[in-house]
ModelCIF file with pLDDT and N, C-alpha, C, O atoms, coordinates in Angstrom:
data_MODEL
#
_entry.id   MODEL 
#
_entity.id                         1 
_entity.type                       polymer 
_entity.pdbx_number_of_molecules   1 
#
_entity_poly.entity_id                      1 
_entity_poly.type                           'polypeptide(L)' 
_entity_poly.nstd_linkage                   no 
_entity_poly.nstd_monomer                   no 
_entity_poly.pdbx_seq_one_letter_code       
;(UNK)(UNK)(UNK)(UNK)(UNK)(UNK)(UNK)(UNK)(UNK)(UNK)(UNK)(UNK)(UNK)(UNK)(UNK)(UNK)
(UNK)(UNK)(UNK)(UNK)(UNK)(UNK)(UNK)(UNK)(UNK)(UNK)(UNK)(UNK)(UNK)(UNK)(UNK)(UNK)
(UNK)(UNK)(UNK)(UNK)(UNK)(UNK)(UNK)(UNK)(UNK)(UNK)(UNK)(UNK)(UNK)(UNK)(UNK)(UNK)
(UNK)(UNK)
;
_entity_poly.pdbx_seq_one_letter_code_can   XXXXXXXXXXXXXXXXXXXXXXXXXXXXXXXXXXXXXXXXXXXXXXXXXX 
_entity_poly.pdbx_strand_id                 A 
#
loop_
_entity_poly_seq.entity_id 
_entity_poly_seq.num 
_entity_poly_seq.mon_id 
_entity_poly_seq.hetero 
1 1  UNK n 
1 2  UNK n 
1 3  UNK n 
1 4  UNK n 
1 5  UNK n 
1 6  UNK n 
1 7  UNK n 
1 8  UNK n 
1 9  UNK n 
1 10 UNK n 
1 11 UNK n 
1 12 UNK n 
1 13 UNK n 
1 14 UNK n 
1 15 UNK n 
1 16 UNK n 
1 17 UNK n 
1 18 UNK n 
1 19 UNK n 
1 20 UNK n 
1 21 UNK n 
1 22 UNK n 
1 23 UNK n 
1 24 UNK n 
1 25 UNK n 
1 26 UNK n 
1 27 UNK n 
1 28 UNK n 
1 29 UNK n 
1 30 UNK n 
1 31 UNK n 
1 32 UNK n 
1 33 UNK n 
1 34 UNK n 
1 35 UNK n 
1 36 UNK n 
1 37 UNK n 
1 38 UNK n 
1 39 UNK n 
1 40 UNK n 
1 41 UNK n 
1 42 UNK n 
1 43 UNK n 
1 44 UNK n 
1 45 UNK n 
1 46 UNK n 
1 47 UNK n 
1 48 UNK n 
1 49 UNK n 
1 50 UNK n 
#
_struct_asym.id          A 
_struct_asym.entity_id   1 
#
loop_
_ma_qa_metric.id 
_ma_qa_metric.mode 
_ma_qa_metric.name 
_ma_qa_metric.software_group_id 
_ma_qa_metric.type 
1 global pLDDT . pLDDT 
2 local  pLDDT . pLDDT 
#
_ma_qa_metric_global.metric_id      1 
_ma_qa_metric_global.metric_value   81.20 
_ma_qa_metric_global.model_id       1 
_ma_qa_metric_global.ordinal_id     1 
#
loop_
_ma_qa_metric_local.label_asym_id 
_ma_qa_metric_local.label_comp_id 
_ma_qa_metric_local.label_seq_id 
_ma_qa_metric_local.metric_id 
_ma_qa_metric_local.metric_value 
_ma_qa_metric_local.model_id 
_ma_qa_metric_local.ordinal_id 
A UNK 1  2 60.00 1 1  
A UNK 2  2 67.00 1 2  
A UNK 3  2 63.00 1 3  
A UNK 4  2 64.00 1 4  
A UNK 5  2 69.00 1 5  
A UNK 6  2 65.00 1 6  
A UNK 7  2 62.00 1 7  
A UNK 8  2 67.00 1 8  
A UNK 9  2 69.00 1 9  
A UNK 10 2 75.00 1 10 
A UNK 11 2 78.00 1 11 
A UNK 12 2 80.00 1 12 
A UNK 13 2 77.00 1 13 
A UNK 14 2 76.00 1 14 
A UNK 15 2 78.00 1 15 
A UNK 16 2 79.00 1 16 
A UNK 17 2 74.00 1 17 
A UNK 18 2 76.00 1 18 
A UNK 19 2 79.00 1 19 
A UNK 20 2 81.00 1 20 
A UNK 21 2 79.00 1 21 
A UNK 22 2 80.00 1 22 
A UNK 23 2 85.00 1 23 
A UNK 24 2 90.00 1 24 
A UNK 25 2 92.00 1 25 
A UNK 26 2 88.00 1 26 
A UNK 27 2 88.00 1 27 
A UNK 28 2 94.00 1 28 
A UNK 29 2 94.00 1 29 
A UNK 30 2 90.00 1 30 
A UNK 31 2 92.00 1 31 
A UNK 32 2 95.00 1 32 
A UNK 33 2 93.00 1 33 
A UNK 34 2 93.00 1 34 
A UNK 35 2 94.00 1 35 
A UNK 36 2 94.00 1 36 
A UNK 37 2 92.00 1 37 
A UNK 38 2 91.00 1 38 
A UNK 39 2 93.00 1 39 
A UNK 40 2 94.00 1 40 
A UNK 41 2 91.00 1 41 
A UNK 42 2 90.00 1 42 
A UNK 43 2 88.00 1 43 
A UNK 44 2 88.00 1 44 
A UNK 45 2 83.00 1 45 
A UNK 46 2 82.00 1 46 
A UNK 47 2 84.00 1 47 
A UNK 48 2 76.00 1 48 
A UNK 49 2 72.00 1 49 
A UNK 50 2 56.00 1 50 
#
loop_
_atom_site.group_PDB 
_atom_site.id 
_atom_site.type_symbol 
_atom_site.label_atom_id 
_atom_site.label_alt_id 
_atom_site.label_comp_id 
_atom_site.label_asym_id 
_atom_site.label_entity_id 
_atom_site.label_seq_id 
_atom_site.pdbx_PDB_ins_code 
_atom_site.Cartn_x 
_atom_site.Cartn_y 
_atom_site.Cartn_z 
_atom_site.occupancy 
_atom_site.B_iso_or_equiv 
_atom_site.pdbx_formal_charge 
_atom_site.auth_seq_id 
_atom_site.auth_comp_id 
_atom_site.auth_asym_id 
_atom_site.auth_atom_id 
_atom_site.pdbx_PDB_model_num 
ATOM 1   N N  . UNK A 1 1  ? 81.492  79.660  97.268  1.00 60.00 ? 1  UNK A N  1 
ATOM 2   C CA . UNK A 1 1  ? 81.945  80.999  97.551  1.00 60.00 ? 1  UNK A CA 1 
ATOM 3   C C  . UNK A 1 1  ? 80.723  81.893  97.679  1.00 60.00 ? 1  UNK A C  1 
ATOM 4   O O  . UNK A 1 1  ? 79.809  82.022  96.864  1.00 60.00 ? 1  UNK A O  1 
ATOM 5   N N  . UNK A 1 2  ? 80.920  82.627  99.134  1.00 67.00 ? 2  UNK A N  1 
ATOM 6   C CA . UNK A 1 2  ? 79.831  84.044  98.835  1.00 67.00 ? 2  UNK A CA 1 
ATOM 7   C C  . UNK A 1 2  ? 80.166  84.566  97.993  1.00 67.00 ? 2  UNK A C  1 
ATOM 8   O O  . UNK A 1 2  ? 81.330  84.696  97.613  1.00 67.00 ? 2  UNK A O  1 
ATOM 9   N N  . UNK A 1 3  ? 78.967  85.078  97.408  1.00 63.00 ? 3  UNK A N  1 
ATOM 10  C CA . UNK A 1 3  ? 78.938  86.294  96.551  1.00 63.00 ? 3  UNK A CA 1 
ATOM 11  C C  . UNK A 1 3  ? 78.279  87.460  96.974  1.00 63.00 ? 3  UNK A C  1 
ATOM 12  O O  . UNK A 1 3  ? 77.435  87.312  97.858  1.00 63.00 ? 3  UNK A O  1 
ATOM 13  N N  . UNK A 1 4  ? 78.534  88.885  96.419  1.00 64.00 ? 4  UNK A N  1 
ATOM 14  C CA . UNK A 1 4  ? 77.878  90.199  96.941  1.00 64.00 ? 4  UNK A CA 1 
ATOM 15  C C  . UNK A 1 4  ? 76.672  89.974  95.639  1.00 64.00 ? 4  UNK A C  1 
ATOM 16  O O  . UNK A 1 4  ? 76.733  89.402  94.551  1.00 64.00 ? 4  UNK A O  1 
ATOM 17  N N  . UNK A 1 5  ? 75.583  90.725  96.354  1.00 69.00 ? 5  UNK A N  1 
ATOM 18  C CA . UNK A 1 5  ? 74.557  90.576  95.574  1.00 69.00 ? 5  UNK A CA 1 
ATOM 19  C C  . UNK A 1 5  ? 74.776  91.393  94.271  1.00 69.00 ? 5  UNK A C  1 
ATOM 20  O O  . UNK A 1 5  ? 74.010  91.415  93.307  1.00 69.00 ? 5  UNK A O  1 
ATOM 21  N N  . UNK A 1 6  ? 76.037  92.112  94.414  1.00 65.00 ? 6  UNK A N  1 
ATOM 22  C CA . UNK A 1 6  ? 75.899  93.239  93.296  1.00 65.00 ? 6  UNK A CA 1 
ATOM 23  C C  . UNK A 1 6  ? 76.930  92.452  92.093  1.00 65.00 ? 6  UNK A C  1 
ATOM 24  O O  . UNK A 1 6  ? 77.108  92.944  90.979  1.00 65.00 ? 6  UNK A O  1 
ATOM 25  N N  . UNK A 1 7  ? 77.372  91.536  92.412  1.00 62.00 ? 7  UNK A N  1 
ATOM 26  C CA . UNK A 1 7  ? 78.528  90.945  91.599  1.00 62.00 ? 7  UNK A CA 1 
ATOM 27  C C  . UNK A 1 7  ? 77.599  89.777  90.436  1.00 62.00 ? 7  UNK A C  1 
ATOM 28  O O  . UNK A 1 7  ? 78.147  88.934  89.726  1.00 62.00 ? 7  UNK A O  1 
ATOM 29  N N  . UNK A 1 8  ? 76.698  89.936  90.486  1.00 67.00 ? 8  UNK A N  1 
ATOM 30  C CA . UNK A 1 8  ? 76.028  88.894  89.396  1.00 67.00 ? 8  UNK A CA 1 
ATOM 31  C C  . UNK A 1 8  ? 75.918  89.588  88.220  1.00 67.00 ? 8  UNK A C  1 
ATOM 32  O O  . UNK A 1 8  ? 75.963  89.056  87.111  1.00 67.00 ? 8  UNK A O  1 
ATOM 33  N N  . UNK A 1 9  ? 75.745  91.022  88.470  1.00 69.00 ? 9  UNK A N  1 
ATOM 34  C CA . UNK A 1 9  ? 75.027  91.963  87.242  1.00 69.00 ? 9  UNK A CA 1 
ATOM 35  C C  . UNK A 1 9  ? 76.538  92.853  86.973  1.00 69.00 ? 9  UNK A C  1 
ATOM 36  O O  . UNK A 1 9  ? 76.541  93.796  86.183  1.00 69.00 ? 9  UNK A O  1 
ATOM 37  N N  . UNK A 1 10 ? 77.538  92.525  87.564  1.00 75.00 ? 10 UNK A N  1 
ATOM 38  C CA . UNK A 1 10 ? 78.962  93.420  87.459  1.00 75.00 ? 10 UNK A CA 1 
ATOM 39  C C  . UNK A 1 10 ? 79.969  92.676  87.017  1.00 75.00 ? 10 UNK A C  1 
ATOM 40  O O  . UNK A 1 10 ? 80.390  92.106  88.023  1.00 75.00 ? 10 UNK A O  1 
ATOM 41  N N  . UNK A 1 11 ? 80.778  92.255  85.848  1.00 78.00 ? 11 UNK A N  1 
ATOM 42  C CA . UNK A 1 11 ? 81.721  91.597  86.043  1.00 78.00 ? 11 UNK A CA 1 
ATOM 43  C C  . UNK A 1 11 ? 82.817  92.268  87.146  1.00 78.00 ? 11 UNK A C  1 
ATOM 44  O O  . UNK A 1 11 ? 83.193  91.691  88.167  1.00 78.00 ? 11 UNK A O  1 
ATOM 45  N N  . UNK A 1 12 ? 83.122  93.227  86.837  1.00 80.00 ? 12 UNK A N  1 
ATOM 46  C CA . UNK A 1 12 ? 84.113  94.157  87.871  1.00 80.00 ? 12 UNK A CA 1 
ATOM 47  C C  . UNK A 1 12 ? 84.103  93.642  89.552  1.00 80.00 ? 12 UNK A C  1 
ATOM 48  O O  . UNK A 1 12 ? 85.004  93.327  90.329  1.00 80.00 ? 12 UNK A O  1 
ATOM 49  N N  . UNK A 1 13 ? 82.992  93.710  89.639  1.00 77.00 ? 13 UNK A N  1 
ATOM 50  C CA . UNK A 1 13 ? 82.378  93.457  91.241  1.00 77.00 ? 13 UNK A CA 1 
ATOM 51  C C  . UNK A 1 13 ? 82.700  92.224  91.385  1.00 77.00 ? 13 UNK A C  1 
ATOM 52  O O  . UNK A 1 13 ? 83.327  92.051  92.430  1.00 77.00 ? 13 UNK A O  1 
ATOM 53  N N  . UNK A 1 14 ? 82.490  91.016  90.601  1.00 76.00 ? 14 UNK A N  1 
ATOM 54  C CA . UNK A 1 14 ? 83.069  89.971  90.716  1.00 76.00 ? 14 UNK A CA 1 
ATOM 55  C C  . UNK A 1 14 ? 84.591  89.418  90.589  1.00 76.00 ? 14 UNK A C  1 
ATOM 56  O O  . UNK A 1 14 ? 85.161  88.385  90.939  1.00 76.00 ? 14 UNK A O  1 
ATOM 57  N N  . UNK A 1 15 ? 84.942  90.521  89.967  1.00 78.00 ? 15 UNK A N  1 
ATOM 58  C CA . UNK A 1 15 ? 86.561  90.339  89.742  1.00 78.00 ? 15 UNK A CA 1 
ATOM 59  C C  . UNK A 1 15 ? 86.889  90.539  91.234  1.00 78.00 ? 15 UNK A C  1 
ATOM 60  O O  . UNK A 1 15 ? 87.236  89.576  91.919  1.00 78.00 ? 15 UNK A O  1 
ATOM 61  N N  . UNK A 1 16 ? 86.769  91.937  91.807  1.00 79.00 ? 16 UNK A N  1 
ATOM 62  C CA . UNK A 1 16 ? 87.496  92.463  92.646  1.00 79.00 ? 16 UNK A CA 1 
ATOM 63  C C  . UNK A 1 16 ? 86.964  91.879  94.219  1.00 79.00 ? 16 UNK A C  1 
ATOM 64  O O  . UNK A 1 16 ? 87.478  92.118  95.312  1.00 79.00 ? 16 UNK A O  1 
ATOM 65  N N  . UNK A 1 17 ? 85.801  91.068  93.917  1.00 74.00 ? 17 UNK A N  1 
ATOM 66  C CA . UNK A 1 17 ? 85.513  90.379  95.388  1.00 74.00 ? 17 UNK A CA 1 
ATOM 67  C C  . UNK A 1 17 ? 86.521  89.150  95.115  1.00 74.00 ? 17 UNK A C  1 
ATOM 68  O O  . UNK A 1 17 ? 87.457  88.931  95.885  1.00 74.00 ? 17 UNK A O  1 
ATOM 69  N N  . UNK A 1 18 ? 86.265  88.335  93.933  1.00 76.00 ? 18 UNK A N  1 
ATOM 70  C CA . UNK A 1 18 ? 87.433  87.311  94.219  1.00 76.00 ? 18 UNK A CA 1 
ATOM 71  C C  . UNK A 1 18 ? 88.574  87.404  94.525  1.00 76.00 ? 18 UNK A C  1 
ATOM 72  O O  . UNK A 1 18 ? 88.775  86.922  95.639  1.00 76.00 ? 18 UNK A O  1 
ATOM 73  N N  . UNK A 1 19 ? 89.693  87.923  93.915  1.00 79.00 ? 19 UNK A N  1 
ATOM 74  C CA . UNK A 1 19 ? 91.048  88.567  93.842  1.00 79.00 ? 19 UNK A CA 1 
ATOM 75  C C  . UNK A 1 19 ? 91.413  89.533  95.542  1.00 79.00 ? 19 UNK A C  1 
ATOM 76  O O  . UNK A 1 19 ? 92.361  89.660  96.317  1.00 79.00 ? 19 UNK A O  1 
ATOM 77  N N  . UNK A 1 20 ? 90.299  89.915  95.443  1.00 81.00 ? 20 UNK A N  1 
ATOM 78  C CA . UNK A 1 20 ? 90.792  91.002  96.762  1.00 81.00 ? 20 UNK A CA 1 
ATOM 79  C C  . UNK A 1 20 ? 91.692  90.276  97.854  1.00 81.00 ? 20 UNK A C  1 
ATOM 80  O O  . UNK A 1 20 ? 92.661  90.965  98.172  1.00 81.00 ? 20 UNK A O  1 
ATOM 81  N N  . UNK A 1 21 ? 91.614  89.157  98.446  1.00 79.00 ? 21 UNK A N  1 
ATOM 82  C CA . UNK A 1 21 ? 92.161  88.596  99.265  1.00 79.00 ? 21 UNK A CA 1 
ATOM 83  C C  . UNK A 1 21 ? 93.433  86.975  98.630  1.00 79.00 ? 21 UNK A C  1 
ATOM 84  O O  . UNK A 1 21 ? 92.931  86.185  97.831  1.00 79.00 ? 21 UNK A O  1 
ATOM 85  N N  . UNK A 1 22 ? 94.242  86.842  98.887  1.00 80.00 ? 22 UNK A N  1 
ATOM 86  C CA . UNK A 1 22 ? 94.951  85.840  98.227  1.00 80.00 ? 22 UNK A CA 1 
ATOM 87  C C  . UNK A 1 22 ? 95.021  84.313  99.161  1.00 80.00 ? 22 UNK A C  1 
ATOM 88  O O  . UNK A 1 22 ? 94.797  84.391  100.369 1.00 80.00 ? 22 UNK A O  1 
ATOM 89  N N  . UNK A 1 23 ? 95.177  83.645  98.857  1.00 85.00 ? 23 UNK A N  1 
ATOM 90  C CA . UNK A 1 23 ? 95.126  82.295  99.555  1.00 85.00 ? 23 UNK A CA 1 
ATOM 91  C C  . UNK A 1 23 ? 96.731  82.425  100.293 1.00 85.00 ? 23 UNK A C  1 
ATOM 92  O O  . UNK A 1 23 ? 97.761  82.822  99.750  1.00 85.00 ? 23 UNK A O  1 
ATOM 93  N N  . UNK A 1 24 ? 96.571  82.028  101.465 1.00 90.00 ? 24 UNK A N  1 
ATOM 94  C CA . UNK A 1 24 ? 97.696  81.980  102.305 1.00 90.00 ? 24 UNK A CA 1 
ATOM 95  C C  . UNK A 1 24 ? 99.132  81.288  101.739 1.00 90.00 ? 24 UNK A C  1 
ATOM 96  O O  . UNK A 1 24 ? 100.182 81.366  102.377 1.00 90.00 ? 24 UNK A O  1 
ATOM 97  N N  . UNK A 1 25 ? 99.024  80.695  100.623 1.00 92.00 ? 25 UNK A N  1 
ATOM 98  C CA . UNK A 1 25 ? 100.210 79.823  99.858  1.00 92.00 ? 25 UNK A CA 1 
ATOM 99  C C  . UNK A 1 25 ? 100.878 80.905  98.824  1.00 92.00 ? 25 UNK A C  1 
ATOM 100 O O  . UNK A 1 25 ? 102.075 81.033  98.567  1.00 92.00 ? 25 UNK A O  1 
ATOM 101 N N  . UNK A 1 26 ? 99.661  81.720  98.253  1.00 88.00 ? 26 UNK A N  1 
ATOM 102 C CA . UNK A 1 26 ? 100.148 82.591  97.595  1.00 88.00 ? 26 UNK A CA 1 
ATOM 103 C C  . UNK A 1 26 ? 101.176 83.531  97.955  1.00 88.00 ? 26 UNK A C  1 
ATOM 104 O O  . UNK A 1 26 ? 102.250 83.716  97.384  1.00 88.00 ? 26 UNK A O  1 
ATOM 105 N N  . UNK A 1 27 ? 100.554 84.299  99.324  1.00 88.00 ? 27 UNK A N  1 
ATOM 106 C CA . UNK A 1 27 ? 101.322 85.152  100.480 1.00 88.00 ? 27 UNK A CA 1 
ATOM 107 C C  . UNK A 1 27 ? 102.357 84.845  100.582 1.00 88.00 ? 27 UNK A C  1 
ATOM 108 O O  . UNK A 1 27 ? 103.273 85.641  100.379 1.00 88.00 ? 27 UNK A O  1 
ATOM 109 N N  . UNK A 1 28 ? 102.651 82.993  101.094 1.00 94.00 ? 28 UNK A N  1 
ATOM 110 C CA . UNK A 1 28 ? 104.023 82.529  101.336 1.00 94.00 ? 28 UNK A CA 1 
ATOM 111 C C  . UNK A 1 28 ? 105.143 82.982  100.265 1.00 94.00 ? 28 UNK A C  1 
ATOM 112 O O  . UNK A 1 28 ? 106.263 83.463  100.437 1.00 94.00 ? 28 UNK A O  1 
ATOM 113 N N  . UNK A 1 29 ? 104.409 82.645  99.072  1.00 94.00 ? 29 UNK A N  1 
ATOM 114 C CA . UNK A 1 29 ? 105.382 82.378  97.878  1.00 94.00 ? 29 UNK A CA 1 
ATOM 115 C C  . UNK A 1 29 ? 105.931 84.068  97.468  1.00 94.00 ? 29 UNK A C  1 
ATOM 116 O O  . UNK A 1 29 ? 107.097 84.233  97.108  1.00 94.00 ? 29 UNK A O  1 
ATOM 117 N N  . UNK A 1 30 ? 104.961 85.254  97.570  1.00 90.00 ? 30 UNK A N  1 
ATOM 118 C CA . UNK A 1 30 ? 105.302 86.110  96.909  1.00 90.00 ? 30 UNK A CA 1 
ATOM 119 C C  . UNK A 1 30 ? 106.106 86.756  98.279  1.00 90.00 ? 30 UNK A C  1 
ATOM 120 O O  . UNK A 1 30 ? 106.865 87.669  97.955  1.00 90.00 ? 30 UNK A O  1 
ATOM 121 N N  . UNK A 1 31 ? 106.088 86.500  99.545  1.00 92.00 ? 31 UNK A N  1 
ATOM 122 C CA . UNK A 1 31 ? 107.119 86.297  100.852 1.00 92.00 ? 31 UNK A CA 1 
ATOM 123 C C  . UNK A 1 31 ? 108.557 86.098  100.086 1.00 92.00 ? 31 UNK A C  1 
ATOM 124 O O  . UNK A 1 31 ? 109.488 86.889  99.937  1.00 92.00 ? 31 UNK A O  1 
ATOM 125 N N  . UNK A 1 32 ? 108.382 84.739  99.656  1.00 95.00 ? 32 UNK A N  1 
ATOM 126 C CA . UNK A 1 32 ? 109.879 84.153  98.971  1.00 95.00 ? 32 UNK A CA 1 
ATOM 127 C C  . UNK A 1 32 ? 110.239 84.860  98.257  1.00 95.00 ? 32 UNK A C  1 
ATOM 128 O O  . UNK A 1 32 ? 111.331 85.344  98.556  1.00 95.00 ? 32 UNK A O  1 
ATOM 129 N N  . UNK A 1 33 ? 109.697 85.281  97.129  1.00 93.00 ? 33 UNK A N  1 
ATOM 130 C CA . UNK A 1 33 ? 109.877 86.713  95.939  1.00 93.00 ? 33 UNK A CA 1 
ATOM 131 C C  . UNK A 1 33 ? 110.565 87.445  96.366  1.00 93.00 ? 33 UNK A C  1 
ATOM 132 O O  . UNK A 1 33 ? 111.776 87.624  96.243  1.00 93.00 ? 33 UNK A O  1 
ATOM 133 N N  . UNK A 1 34 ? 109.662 88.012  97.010  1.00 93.00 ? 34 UNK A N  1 
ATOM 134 C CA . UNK A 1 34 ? 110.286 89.651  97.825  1.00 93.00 ? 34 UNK A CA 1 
ATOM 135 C C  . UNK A 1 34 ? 111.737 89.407  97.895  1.00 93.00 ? 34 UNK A C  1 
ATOM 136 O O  . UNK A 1 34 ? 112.615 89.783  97.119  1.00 93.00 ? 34 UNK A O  1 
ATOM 137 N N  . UNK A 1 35 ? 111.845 88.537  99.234  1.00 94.00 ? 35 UNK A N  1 
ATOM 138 C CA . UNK A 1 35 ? 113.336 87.894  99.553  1.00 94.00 ? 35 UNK A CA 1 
ATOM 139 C C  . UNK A 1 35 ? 114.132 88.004  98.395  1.00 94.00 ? 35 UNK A C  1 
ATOM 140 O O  . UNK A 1 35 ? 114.907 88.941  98.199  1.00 94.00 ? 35 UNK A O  1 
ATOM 141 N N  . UNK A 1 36 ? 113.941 87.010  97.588  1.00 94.00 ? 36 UNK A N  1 
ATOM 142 C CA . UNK A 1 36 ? 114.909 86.243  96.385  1.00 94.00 ? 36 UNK A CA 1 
ATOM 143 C C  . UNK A 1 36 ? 115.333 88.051  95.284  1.00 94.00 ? 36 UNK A C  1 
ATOM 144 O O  . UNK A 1 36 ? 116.357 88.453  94.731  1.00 94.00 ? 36 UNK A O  1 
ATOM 145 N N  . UNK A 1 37 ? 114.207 88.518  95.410  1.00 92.00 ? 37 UNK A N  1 
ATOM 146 C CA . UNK A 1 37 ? 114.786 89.427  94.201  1.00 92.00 ? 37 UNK A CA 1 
ATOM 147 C C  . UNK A 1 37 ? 115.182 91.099  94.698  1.00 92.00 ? 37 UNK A C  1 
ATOM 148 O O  . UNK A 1 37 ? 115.420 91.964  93.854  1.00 92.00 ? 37 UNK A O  1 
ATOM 149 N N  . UNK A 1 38 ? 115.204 91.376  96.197  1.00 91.00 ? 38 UNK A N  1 
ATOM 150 C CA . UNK A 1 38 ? 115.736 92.335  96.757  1.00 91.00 ? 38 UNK A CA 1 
ATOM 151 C C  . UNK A 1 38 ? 116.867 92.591  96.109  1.00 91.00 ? 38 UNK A C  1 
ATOM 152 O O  . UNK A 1 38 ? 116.915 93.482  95.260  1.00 91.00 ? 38 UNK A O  1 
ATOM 153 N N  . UNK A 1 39 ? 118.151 91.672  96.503  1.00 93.00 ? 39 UNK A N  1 
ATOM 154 C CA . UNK A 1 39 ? 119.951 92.276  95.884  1.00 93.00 ? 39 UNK A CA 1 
ATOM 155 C C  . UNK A 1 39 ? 119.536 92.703  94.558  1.00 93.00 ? 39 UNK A C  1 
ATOM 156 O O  . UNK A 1 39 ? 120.488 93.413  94.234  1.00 93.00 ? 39 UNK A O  1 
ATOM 157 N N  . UNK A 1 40 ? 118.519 92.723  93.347  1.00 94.00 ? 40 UNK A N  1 
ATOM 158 C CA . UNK A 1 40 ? 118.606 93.199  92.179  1.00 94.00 ? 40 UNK A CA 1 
ATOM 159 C C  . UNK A 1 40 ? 117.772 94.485  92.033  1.00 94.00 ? 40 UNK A C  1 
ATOM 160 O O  . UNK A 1 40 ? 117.461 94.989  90.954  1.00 94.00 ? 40 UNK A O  1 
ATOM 161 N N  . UNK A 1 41 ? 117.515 94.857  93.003  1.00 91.00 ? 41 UNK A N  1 
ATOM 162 C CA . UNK A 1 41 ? 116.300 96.260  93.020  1.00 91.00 ? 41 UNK A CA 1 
ATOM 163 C C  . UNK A 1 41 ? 114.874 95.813  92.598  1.00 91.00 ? 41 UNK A C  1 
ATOM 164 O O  . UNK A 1 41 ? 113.969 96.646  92.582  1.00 91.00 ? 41 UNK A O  1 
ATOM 165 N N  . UNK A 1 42 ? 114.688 94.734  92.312  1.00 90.00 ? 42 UNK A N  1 
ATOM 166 C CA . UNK A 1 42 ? 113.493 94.844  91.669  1.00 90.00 ? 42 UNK A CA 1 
ATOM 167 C C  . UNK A 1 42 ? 112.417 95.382  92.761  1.00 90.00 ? 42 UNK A C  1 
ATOM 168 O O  . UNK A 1 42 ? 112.821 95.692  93.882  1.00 90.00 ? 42 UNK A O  1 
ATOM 169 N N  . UNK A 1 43 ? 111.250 95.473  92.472  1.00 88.00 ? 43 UNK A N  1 
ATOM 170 C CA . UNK A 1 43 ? 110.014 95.835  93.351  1.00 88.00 ? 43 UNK A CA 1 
ATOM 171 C C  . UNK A 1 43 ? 109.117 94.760  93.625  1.00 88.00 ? 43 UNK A C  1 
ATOM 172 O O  . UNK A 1 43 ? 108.749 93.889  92.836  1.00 88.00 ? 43 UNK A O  1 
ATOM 173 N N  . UNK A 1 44 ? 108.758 94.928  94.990  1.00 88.00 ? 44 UNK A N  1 
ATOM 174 C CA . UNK A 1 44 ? 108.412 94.051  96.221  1.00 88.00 ? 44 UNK A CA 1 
ATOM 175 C C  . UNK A 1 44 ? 106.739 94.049  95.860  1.00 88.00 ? 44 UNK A C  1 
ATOM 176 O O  . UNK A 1 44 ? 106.214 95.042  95.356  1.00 88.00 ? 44 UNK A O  1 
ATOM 177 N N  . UNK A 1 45 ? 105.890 92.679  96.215  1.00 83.00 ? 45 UNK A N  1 
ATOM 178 C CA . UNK A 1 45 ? 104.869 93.125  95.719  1.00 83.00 ? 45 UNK A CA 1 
ATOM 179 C C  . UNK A 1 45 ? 103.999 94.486  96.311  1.00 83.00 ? 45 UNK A C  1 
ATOM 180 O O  . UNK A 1 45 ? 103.235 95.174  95.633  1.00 83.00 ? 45 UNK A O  1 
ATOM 181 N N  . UNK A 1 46 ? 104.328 94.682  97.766  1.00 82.00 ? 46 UNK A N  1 
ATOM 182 C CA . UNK A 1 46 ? 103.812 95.411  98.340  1.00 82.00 ? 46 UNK A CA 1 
ATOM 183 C C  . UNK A 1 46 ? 104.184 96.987  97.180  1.00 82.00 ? 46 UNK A C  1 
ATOM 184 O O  . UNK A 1 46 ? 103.326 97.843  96.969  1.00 82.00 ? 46 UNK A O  1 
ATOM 185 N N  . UNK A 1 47 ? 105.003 97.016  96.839  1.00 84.00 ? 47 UNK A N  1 
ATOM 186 C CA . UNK A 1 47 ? 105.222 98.106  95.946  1.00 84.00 ? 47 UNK A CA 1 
ATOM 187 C C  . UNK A 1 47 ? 104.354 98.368  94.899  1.00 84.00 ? 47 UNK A C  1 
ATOM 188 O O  . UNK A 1 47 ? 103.929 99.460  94.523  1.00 84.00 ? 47 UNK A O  1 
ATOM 189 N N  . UNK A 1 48 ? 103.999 96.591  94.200  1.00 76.00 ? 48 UNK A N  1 
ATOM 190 C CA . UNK A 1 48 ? 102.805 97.065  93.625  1.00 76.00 ? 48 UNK A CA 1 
ATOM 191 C C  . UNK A 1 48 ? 101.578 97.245  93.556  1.00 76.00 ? 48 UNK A C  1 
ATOM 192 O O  . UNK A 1 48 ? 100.934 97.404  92.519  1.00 76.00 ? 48 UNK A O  1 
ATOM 193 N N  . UNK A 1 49 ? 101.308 97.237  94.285  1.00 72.00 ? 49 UNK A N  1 
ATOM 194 C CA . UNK A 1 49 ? 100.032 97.596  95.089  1.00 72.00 ? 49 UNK A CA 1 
ATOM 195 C C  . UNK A 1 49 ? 99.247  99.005  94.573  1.00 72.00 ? 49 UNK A C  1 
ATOM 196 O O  . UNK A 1 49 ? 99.905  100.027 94.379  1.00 72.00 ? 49 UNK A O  1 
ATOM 197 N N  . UNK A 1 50 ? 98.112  98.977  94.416  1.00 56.00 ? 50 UNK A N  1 
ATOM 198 C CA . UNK A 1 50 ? 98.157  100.734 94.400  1.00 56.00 ? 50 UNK A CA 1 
ATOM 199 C C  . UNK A 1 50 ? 97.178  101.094 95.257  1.00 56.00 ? 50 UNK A C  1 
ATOM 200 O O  . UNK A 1 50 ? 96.951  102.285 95.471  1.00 56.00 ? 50 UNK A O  1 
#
C-alpha cells in the first residue's frame, strides 16, 4: 500500500488514508443493507456519512 508521506508521523493520517475508500465487496454488501433494512426506517449508510 502507498502511503502519504505525512501518515508515518500521524496516526490520524493513516487512519483516514486507509478507510477513506472501501473495497468493492464491501460497497456490494452495505448495497444489500440499505435494501434489506429500508421497510424498518433504519438509516442507509449514505446517511451516515458526515
Amino acid at each position: 500500500m502507498d502511503l502519504p508521506k505525512t501518515a508515518f508521523g500521524d496516526a490520524e493520517v493513516l487512519a483516514r488514508h486507509i478507510f477513506a475508500r472501501q473495497p468493492k465487496w464491501i460497497e456490494m454488501l452495505m448495497s444489500i443493507r440499505d435494501i434489506l433494512v429500508r421497510p424498518f426506517g433504519l438509516k442507509r449508510a449514505a446517511d451516515l456519512q458526515s
